[in-house]
Residue frames as a rotation matrix with the C-alpha (Angstrom) as fourth column:
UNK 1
-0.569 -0.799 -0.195 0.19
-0.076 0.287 -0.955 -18.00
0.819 -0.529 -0.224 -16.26
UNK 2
0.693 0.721 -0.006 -1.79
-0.015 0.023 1.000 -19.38
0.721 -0.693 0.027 -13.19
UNK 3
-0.615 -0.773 -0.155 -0.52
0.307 -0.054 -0.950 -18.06
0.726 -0.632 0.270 -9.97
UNK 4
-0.929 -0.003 -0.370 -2.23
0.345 0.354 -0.869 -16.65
0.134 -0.935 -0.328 -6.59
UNK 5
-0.271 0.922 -0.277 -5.69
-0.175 -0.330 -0.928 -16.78
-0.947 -0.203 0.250 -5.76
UNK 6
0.141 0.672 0.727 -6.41
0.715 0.438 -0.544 -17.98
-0.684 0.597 -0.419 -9.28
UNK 7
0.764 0.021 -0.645 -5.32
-0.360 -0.816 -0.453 -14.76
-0.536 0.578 -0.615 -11.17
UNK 8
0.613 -0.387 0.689 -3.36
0.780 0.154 -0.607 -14.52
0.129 0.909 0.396 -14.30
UNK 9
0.628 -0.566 0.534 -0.69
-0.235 -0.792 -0.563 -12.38
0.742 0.228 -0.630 -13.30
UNK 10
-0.378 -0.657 -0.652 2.38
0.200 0.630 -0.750 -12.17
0.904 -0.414 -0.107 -11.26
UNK 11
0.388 0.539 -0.748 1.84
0.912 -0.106 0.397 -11.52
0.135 -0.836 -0.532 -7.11
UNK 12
0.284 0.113 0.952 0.96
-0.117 -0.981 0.151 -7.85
0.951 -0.155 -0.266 -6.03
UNK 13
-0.076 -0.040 -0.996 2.64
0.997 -0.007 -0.076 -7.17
-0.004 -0.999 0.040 -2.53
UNK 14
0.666 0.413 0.621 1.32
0.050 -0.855 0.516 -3.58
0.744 -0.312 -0.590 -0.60
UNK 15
-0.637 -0.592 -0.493 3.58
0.753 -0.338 -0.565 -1.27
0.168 -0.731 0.661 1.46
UNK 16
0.422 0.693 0.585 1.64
0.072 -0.669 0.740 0.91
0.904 -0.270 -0.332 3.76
UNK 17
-0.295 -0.198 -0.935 1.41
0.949 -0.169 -0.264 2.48
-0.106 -0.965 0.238 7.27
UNK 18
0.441 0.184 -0.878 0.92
0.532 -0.842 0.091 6.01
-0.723 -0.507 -0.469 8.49
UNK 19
0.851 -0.084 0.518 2.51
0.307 -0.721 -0.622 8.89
0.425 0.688 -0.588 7.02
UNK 20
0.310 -0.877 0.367 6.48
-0.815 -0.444 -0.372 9.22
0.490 -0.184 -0.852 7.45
UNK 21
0.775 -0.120 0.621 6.77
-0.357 0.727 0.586 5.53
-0.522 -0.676 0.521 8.19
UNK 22
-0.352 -0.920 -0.175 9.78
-0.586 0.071 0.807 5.19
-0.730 0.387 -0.563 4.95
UNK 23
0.723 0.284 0.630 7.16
0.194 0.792 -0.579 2.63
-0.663 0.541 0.517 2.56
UNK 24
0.902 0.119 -0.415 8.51
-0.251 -0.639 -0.727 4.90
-0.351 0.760 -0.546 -0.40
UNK 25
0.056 -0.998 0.021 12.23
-0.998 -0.056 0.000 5.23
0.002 -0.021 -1.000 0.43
UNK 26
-0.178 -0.688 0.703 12.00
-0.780 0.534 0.326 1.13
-0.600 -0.491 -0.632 0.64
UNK 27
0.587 0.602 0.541 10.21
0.070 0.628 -0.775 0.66
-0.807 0.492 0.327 -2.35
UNK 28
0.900 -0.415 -0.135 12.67
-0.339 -0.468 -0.816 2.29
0.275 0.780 -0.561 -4.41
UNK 29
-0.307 -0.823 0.478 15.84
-0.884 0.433 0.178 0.32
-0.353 -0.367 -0.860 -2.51
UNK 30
-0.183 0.242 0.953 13.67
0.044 0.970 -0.238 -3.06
-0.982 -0.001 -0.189 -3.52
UNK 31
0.813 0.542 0.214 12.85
0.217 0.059 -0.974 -2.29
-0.540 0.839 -0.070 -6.64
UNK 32
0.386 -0.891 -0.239 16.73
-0.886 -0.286 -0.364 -1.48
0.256 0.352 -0.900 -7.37
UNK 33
-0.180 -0.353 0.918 17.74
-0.553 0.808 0.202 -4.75
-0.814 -0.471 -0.341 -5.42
UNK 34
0.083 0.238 0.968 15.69
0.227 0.941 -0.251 -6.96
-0.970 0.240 0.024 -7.72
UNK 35
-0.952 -0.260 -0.163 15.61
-0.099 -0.241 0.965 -4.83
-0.290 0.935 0.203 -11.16
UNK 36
-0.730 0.560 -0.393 13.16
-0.270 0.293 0.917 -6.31
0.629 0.775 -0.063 -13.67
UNK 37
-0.667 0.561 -0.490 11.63
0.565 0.810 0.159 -8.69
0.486 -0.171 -0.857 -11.23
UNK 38
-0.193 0.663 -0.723 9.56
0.658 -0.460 -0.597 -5.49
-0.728 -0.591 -0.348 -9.41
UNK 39
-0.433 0.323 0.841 7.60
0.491 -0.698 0.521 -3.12
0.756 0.639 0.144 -11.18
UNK 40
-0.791 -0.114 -0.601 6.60
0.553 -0.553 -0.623 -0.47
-0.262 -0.825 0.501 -9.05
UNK 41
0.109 0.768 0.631 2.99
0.726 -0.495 0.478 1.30
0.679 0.405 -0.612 -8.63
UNK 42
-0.852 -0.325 0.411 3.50
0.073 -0.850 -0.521 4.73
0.518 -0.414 0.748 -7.32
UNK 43
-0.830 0.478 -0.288 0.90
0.397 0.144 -0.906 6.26
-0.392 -0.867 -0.309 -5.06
UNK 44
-0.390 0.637 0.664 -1.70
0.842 -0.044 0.537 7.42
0.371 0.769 -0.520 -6.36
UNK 45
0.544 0.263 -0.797 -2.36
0.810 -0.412 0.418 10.13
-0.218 -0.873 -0.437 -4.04
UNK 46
-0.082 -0.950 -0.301 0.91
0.476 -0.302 0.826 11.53
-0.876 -0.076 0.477 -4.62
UNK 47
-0.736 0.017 0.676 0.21
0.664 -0.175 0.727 11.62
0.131 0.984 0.118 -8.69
UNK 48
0.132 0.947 -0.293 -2.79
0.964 -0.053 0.262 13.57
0.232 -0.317 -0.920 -7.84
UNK 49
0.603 -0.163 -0.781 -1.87
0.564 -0.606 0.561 15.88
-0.565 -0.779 -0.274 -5.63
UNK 50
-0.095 -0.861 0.500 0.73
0.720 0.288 0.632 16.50
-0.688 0.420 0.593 -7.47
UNK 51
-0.663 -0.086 0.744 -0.33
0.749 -0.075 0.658 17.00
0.000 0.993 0.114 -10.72
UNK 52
-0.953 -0.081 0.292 -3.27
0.163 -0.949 0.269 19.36
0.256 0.304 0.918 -9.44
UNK 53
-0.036 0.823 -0.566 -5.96
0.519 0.500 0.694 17.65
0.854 -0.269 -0.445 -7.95
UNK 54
0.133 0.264 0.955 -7.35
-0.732 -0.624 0.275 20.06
0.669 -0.735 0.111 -4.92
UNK 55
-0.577 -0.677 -0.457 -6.59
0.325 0.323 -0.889 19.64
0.749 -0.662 0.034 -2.01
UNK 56
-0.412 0.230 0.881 -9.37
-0.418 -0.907 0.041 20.68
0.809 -0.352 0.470 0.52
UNK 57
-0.738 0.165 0.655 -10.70
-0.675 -0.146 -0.724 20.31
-0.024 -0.975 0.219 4.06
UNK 58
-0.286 0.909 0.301 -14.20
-0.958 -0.265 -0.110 19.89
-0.020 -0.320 0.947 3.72
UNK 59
-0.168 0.321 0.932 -15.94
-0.545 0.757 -0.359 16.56
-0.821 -0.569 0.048 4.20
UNK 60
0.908 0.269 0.322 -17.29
0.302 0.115 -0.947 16.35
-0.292 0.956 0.023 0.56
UNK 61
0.660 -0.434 -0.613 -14.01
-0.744 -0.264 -0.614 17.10
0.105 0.861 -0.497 -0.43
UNK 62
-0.577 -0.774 0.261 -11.96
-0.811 0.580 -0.074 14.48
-0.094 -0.254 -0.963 1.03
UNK 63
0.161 0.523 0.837 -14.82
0.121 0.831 -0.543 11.90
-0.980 0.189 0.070 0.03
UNK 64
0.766 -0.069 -0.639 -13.90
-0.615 -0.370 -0.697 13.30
-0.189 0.926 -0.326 -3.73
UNK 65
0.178 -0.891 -0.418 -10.56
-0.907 0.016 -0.421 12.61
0.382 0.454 -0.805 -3.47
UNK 66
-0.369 -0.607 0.704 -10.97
-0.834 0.551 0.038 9.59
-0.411 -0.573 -0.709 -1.99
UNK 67
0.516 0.666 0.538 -13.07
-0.088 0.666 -0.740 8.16
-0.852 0.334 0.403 -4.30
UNK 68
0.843 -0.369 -0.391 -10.98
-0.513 -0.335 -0.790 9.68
0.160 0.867 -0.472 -7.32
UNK 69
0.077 -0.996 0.032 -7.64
-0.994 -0.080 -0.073 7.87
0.075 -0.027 -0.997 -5.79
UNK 70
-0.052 0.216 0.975 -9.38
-0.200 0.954 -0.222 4.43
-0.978 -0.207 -0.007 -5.29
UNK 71
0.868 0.383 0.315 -10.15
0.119 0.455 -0.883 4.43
-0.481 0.804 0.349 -8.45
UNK 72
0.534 -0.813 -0.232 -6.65
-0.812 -0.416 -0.409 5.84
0.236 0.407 -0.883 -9.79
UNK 73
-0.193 -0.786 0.587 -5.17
-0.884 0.398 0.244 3.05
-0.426 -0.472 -0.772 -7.78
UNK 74
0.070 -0.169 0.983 -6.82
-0.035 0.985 0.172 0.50
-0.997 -0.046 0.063 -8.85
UNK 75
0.921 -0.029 0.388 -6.08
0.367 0.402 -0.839 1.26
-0.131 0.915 0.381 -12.43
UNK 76
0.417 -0.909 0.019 -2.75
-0.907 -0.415 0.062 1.64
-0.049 -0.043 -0.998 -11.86
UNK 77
0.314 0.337 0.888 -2.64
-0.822 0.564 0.076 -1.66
-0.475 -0.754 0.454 -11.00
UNK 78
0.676 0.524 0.518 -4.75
0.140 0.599 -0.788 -2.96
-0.724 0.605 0.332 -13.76
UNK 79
0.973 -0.165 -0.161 -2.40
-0.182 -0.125 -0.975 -1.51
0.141 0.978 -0.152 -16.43
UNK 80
-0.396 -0.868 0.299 1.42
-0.912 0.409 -0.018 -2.63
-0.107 -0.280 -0.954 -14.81
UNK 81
-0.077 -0.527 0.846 -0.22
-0.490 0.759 0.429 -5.90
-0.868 -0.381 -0.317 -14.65
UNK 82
0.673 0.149 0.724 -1.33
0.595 0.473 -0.650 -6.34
-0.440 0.868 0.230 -18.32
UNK 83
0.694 -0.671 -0.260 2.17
-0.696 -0.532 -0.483 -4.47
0.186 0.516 -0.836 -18.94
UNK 84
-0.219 -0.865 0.453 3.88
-0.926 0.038 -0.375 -6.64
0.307 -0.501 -0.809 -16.79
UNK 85
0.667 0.458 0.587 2.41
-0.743 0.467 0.480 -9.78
-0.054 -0.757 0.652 -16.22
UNK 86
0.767 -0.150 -0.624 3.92
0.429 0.843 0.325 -12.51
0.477 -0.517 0.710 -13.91
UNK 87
-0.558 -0.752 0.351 6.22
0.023 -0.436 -0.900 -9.43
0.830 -0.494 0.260 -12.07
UNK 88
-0.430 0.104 -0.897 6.07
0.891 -0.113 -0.440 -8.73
-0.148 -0.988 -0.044 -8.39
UNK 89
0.329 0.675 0.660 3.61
0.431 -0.729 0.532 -5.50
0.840 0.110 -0.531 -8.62
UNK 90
-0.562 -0.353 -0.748 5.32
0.813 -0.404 -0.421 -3.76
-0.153 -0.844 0.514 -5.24
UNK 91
-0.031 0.518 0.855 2.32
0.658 -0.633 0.408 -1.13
0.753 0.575 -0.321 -4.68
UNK 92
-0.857 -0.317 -0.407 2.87
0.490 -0.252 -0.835 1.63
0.162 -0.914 0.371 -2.70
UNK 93
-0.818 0.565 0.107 -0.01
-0.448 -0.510 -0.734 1.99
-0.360 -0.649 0.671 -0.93
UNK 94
-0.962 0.261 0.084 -3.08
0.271 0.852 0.448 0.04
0.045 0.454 -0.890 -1.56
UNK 95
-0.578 0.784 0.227 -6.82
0.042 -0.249 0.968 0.21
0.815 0.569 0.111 -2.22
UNK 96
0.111 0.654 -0.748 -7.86
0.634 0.533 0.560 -0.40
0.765 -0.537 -0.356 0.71
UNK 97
-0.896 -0.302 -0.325 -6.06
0.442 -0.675 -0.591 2.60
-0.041 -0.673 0.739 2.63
UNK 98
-0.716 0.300 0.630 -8.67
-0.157 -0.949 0.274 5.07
0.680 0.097 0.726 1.35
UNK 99
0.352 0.609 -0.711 -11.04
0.581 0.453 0.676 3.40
0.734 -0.651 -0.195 4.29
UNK 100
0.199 -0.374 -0.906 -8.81
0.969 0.216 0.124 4.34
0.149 -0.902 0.405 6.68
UNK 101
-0.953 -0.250 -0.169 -8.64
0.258 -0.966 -0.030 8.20
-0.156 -0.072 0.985 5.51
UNK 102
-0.140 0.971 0.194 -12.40
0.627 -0.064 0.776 7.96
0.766 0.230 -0.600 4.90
UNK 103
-0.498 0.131 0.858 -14.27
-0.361 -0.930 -0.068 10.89
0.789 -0.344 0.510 7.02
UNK 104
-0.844 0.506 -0.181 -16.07
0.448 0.477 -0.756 9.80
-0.296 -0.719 -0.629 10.26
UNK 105
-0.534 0.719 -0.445 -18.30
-0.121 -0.585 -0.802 12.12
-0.837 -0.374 0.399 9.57
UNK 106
-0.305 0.312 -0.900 -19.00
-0.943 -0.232 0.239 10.78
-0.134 0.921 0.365 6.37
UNK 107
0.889 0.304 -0.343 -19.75
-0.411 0.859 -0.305 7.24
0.202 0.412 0.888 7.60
UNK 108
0.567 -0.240 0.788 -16.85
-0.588 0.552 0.591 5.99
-0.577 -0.799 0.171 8.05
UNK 109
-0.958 -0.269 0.100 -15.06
-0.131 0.722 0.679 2.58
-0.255 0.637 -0.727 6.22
UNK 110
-0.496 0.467 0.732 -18.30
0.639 0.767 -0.057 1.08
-0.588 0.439 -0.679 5.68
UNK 111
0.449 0.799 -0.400 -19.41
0.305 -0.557 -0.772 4.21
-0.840 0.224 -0.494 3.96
UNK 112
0.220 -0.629 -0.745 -16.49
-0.668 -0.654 0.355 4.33
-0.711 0.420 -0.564 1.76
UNK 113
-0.923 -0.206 0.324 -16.52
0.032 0.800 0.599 0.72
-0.383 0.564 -0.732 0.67
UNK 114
-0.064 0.906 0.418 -20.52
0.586 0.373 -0.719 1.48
-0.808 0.199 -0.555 -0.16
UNK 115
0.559 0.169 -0.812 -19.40
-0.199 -0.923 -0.330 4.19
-0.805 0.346 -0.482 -2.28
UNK 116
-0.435 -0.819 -0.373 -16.97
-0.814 0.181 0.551 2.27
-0.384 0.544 -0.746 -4.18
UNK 117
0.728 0.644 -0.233 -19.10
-0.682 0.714 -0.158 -0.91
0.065 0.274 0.960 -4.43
UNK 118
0.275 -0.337 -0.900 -16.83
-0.327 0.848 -0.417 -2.88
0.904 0.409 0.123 -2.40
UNK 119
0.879 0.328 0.346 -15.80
-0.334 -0.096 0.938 -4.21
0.341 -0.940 0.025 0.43
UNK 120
0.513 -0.646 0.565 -13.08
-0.625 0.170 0.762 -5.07
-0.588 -0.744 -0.317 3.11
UNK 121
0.208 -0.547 0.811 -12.20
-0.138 0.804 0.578 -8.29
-0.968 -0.232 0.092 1.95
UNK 122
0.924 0.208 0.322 -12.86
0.301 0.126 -0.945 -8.07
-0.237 0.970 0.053 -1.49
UNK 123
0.718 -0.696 0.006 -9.82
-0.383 -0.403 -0.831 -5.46
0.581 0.594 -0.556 -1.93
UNK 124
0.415 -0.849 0.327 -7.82
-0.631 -0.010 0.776 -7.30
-0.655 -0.528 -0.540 0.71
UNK 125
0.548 -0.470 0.692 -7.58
0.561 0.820 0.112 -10.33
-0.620 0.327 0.713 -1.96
UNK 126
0.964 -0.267 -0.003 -6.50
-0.061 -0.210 -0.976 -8.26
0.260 0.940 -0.219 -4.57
UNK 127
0.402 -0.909 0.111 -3.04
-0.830 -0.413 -0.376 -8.50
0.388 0.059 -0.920 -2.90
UNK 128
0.672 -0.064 -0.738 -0.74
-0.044 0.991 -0.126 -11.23
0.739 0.118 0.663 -1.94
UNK 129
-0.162 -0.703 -0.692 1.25
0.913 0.160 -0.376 -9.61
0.375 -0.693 0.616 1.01
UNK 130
0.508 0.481 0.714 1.23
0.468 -0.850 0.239 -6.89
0.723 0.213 -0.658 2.95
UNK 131
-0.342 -0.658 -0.671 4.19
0.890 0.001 -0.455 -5.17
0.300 -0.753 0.585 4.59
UNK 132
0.604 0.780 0.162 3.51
0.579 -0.569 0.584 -2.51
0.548 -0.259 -0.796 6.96
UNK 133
-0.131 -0.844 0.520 5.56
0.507 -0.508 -0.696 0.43
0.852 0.173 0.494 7.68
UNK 134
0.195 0.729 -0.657 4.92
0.967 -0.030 0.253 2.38
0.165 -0.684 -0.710 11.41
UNK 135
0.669 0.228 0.708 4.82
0.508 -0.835 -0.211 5.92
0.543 0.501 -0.674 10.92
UNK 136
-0.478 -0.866 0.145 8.03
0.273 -0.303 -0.913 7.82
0.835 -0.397 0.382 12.73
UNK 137
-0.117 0.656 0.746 5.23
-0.754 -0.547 0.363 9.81
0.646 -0.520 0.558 14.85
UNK 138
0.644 0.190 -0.741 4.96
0.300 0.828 0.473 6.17
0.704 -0.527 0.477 16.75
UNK 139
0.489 -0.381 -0.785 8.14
0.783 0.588 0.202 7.76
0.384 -0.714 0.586 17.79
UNK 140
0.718 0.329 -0.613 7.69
0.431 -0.902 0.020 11.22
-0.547 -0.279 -0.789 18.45
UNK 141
-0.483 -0.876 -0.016 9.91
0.425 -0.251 0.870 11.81
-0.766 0.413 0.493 15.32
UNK 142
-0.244 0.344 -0.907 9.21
-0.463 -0.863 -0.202 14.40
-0.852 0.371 0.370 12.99
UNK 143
0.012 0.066 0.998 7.60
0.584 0.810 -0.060 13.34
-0.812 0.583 -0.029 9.47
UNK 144
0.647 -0.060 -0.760 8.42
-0.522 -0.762 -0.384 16.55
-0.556 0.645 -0.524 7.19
UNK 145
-0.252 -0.961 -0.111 10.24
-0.693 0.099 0.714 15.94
-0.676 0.257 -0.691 4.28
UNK 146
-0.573 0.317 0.755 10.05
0.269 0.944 -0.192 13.57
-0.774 0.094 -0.626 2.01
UNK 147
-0.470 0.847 0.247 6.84
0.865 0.498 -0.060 13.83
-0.174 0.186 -0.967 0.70
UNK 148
-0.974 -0.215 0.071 5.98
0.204 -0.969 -0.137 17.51
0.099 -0.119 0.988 -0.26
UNK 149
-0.202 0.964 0.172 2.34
-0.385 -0.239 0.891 16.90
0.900 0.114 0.420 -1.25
UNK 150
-0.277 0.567 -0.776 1.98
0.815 0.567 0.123 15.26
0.510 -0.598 -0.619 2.78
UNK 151
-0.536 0.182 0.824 0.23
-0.435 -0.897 -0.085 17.95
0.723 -0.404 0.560 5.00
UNK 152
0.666 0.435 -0.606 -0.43
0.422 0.450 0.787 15.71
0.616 -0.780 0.116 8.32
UNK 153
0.139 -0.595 0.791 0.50
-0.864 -0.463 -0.197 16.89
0.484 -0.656 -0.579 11.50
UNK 154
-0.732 -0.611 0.301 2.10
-0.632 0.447 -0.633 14.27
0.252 -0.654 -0.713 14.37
UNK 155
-0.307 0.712 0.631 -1.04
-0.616 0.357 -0.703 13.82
-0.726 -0.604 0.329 16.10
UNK 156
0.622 0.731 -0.280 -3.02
-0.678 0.325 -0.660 12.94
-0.391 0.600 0.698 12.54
UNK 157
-0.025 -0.375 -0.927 -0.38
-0.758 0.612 -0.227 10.78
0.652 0.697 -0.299 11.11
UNK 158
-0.948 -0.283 0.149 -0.23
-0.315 0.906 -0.284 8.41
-0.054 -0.316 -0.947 14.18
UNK 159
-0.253 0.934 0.252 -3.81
-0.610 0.048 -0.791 8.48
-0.751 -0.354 0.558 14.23
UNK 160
0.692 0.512 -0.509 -4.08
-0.715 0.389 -0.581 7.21
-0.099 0.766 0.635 10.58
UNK 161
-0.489 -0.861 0.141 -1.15
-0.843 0.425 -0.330 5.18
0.224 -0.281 -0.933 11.55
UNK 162
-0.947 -0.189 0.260 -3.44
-0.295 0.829 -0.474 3.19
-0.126 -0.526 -0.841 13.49
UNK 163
0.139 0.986 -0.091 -6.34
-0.544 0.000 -0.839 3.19
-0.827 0.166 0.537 11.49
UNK 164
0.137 -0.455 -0.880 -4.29
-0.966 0.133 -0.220 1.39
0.217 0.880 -0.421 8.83
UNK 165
-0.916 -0.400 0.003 -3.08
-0.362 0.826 -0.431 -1.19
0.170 -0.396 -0.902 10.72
UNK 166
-0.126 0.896 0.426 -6.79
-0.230 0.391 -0.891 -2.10
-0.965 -0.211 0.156 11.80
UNK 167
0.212 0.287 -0.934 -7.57
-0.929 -0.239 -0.284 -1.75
-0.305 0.928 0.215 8.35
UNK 168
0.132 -0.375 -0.918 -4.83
-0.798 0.509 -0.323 -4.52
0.589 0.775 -0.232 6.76
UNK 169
-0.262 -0.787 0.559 -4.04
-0.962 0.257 -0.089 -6.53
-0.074 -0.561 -0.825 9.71
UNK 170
0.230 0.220 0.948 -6.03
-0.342 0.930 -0.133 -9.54
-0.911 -0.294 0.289 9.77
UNK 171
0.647 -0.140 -0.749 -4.58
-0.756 0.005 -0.654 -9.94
0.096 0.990 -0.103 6.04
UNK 172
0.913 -0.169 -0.370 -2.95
0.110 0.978 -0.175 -13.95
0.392 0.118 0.912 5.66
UNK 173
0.095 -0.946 0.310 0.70
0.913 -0.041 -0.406 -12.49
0.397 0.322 0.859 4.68
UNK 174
0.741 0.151 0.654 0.91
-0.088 -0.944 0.318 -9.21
0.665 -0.293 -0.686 6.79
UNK 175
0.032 -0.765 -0.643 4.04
0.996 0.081 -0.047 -8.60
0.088 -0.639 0.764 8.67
UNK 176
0.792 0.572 -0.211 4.73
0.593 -0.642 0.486 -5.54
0.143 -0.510 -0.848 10.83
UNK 177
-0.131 -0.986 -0.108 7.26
0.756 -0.029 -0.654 -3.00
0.641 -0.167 0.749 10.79
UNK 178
0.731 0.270 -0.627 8.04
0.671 -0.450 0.589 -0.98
-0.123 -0.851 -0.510 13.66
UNK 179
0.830 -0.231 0.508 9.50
0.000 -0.911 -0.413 2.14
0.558 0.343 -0.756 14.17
UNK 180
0.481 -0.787 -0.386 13.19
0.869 0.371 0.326 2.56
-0.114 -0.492 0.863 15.41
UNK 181
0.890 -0.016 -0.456 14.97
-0.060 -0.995 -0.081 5.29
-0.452 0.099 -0.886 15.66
UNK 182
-0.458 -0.645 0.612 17.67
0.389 0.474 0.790 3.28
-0.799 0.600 0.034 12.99
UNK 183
0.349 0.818 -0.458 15.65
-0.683 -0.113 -0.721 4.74
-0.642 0.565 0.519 10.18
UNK 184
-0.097 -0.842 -0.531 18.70
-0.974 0.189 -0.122 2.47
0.203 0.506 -0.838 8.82
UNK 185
-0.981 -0.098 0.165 18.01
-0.166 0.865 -0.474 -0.36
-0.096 -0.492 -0.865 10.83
UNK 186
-0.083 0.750 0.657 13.98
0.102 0.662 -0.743 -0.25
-0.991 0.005 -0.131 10.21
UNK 187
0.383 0.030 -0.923 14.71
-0.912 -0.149 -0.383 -0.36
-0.149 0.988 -0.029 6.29
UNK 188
-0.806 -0.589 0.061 16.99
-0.592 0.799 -0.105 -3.30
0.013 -0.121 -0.993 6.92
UNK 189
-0.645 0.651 0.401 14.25
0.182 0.641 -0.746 -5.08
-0.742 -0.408 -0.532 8.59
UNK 190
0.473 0.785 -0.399 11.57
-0.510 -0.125 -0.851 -4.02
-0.718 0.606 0.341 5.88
UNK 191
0.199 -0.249 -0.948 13.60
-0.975 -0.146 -0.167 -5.18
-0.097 0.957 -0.272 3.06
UNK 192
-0.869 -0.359 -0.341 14.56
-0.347 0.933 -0.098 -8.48
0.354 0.033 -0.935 4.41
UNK 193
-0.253 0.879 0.404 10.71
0.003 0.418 -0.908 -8.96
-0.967 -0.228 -0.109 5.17
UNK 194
0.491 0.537 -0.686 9.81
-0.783 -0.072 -0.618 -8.17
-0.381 0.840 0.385 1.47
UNK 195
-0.341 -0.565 -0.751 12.85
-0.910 0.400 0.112 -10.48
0.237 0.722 -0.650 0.43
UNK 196
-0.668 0.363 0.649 11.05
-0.510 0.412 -0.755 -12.82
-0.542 -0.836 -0.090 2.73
UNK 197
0.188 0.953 -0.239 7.76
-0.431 -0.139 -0.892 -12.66
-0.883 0.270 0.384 0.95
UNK 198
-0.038 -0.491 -0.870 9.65
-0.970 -0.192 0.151 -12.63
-0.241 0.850 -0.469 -2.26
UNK 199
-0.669 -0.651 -0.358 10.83
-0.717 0.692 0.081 -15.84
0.195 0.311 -0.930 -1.95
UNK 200
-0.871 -0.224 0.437 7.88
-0.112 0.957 0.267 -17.22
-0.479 0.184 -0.859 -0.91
UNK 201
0.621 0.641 -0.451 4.91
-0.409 -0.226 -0.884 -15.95
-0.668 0.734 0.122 -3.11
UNK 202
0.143 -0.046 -0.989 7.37
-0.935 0.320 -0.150 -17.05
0.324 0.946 0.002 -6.22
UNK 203
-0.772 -0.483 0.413 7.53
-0.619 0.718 -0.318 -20.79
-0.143 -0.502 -0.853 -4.33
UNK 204
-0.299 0.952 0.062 4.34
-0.238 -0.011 -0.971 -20.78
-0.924 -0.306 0.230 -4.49
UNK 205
0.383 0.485 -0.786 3.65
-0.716 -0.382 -0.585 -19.66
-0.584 0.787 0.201 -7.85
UNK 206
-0.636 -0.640 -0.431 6.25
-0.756 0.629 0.183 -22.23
0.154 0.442 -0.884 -8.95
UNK 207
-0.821 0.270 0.503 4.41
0.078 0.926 -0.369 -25.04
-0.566 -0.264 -0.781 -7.09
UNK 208
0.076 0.899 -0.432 1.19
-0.534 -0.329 -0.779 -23.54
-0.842 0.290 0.455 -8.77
UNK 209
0.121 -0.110 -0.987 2.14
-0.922 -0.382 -0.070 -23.43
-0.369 0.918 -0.147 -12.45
UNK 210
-0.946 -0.323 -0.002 4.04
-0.322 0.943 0.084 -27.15
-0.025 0.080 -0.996 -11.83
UNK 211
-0.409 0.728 0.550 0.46
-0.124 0.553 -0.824 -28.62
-0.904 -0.405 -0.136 -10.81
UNK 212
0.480 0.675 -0.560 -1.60
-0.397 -0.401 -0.825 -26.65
-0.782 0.619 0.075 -14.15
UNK 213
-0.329 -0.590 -0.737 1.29
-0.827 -0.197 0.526 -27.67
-0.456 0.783 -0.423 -16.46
């Protein structure tokens, strides 16, 4: 099946932002909306953590685990889409975050994409949208909950808030959500961006397939 950017599979759209911005809570509302048509990749972080993967401070450890979740993600990916191909891949969170939690002191992004053996743009193609969630902390709202394995405070989540957004923004298909204090009203607005997208990434893919046939 030829569809975007030349790949054999269906289109991968990324939900990101900060910590306590709702990606999660609106991947699971889209991924009920549409049924079948969304497979869902969980975080990869999350599975981790989770499952028992340390957790520590130190510089060398948070270059571990960021190397260990890049990879985790991106074969999450790899195995929904040769489970799933031509579905809507809805990934929460994307390869490219672990830049943006990369140590300074370790370098930085460009020290994290030399450790991986890749780079900026390379993992922006892998995706085909990219909706962005803004962490509650934009609005001095509290981000407990949720998420048991998160352990940011206020300050650090807006911070990686806006180290994300640098990160994905200059990305084709990138659309911004902001924070509201609706958590009701900025779901609304996220979902009808993805349905957005939705409709046209498979327009595309239609016009795509019509050409190749």
């Amino acid at each position: 099946m030829n569809t975007l950017d030349g790949r054999a599979d269906g289109c991968r759209i990324v939900l990101t932002g900060g910590p306590g911005g709702g990606k999660t809570t609106a991947a699971d509302l889209f991924r009920r909306e549409l049924g079948d048509d969304v497979v869902l990749v969980p975080e990869a972080a999350t599975l981790l953590f989770s499952g028992g993967f340390p957790r520590a401070e130190g510089v060398e450890a948070v270059r571990a685990a960021q190397r260990a979740i890049f990879h985790v993600q991106r074969g999450l990916e790899d195995i929904q889409t040769a489970s799933y191909p031509g579905r809507i891949l809805l990934c929460d969170r994307g390869t490219l975050d672990g830049a943006a939690y990369w140590p300074d002191d370790a370098g930085g992004p460009e020290a994290f994409f030399a450790e991986t053996g890749t780079s900026r743009e390379a993992e922006m193609t892998r995706y085909d949208a990219v909706i962005f969630f803004e962490t509650a902390a934009a609005g001095g709202i509290g981000i407990e909950g949720g998420n048991p394995v998160r352990n940011e405070s206020q300050a650090q989540a807006l911070a990686l808030d806006r180290r994300l957004h640098d990160m994905w923004k200059d990305h084709p298909r990138f659309v911004f959500v902001p924070h509201n204090s609706s958590f009701f009203k900025k779901i609304t607005f996220g979902l009808s961006s993805l349905e957005s997208i939705v409709a046209q990434l498979r327009r595309k893919m239609w016009s795509i397939n019509q050409e190749s046939a």
